[in-house]
C-alpha positions as CSV (number, residue, x, y, z in Angstrom):
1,X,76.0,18.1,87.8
2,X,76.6,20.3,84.7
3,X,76.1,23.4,86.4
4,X,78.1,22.7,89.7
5,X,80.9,21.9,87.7
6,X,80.4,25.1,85.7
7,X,80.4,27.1,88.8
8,X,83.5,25.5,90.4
9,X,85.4,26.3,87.0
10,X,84.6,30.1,87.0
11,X,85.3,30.3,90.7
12,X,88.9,29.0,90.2
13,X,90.9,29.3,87.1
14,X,92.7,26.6,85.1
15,X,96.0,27.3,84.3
16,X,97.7,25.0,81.0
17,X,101.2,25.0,79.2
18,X,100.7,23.7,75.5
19,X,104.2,23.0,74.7
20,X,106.0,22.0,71.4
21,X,109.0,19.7,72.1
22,X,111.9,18.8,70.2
23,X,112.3,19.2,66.3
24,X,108.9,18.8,65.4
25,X,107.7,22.2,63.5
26,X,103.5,21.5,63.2
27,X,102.5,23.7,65.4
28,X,98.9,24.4,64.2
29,X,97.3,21.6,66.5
30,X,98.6,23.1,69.5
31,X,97.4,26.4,68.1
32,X,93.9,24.9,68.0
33,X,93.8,23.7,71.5
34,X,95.4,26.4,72.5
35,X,92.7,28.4,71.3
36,X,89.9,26.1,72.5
37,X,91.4,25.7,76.0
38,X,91.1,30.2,76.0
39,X,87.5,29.7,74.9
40,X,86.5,27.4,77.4
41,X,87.9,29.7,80.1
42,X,91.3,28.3,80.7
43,X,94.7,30.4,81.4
44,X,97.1,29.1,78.3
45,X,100.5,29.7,78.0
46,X,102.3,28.4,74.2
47,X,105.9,27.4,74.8
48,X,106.6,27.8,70.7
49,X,108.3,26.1,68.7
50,X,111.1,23.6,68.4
51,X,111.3,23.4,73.0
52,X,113.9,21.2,74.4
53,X,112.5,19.0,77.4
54,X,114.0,20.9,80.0
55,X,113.2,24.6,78.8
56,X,108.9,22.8,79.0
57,X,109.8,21.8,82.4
58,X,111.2,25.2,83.5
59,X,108.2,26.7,81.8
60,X,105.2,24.6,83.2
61,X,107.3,25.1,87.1
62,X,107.6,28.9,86.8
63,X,104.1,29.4,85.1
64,X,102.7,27.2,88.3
65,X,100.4,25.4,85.7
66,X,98.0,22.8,86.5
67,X,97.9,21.2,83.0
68,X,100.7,19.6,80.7
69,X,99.9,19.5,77.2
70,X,102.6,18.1,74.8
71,X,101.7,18.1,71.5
72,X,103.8,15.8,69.4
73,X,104.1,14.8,65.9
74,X,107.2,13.8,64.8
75,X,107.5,10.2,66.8
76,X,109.7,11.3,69.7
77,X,107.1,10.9,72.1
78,X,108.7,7.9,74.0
79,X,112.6,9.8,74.3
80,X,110.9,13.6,75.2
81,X,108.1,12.8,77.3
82,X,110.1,10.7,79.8
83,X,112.7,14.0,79.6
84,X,109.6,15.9,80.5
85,X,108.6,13.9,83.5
86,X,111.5,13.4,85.0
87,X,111.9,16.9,85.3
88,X,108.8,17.5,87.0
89,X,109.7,14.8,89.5
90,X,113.0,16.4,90.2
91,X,111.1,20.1,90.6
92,X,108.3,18.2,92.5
93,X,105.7,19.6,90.5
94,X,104.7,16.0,88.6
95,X,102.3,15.3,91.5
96,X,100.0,18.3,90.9
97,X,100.8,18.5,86.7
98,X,97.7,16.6,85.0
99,X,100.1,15.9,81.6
100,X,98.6,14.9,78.3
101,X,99.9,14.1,75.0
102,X,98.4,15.2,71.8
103,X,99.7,14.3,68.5
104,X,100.5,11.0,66.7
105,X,100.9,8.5,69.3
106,X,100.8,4.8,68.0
107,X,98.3,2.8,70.4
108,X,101.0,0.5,71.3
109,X,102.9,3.3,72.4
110,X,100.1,4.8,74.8
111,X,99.5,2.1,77.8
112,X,103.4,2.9,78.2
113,X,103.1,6.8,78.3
114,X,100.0,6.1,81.3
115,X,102.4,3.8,83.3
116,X,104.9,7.2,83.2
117,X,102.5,9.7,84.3
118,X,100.5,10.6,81.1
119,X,97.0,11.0,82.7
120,X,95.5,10.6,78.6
121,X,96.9,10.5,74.9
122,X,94.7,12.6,72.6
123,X,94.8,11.8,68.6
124,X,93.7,13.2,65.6
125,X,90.3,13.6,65.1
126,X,89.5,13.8,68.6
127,X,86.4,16.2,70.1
128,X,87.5,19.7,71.3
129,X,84.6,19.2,73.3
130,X,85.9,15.8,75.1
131,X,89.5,16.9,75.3
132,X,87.8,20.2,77.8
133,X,85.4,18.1,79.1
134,X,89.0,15.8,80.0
135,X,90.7,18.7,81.4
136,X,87.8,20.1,83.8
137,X,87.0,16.7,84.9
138,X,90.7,15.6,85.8
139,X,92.9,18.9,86.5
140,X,94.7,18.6,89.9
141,X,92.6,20.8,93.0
142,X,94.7,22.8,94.5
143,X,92.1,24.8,97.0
C-alpha cells in the first residue's frame, strides 16, 4: 500500500501554505515543517510573519493550495482561525483546503477547531513523520 501511495504522490504534486497569523512572532516551527513538507516532496509556500486572517486567505486562494497550515502560538487560535475559514467559505475554496493547526492548542480547545473545519490540531512534540504521513493520507484529490 506503501508504494501505491508513493507513486500517486510523485505523479501529482501537493501544494501547502504554512502561514503565521496575527501577532505571534515564533516562527521557527513553521520553519521546520516548512522544511519537512519540501523534503517529503511537497510544493510549500511561507506567508511570513505577523499575517492578518484575510492576507492567509488571499494567499492560500491565489497560490490554489491544497493544504492549510496555521501555525499558532500565542492563544489566538479560536478568534484567527474562524477569520481564516470564513474566508475560504466566502472564496469557496474551504471545500478543497485540508486546514490544520500547529502550535499550542489547549485540548479543550481542539474538538471545537474540528466542528469548524480543522481536519487535525498538531502539538509540540509531535512526529514529522505522522504530521506527512497526515497530509498524504488526507489532502483533498483534485484529479
Amino acid at each position: 500500500m506503501s508504494a501505491d501511495t508513493d507513486r500517486g504522490q510523485q505523479q501529482r504534486n501537493i501544494r501547502c501554505l504554512i502561514a503565521k497569523v496575527g501577532l505571534d512572532g515564533h516562527d521557527r516551527g513553521a520553519h521546520v515543517i516548512a522544511r519537512a513538507f519540501r523534503d517529503a516532496g511537497f510544493e510549500v509556500v511561507y506567508s511570513g510573519l505577523h499575517r492578518a486572517p484575510d492576507e492567509i486567505v488571499q494567499a492560500a486562494v491565489q497560490e490554489d493550495v491544497d493544504v492549510l497550515g496555521i501555525s499558532i502560538l500565542s492563544g489566538a487560535h479560536n478568534t484567527l482561525v474562524p477569520k481564516i475559514i470564513d474566508g475560504l467559505k466566502e472564496y469557496g475554496a474551504f471545500e478543497d483546503t485540508l486546514i490544520l493547526v500547529g502550535g499550542i492548542v489547549p485540548d479543550e480547545d481542539r474538538a471545537e477547531l474540528k466542528e469548524m473545519g480543522v481536519s487535525e490540531v498538531f502539538g509540540p512534540g509531535t512526529p514529522m513523520k505522522e504530521t506527512i504521513e497526515f497530509v498524504r493520507q488526507n489532502a483533498p484529490d483534485r484529479d
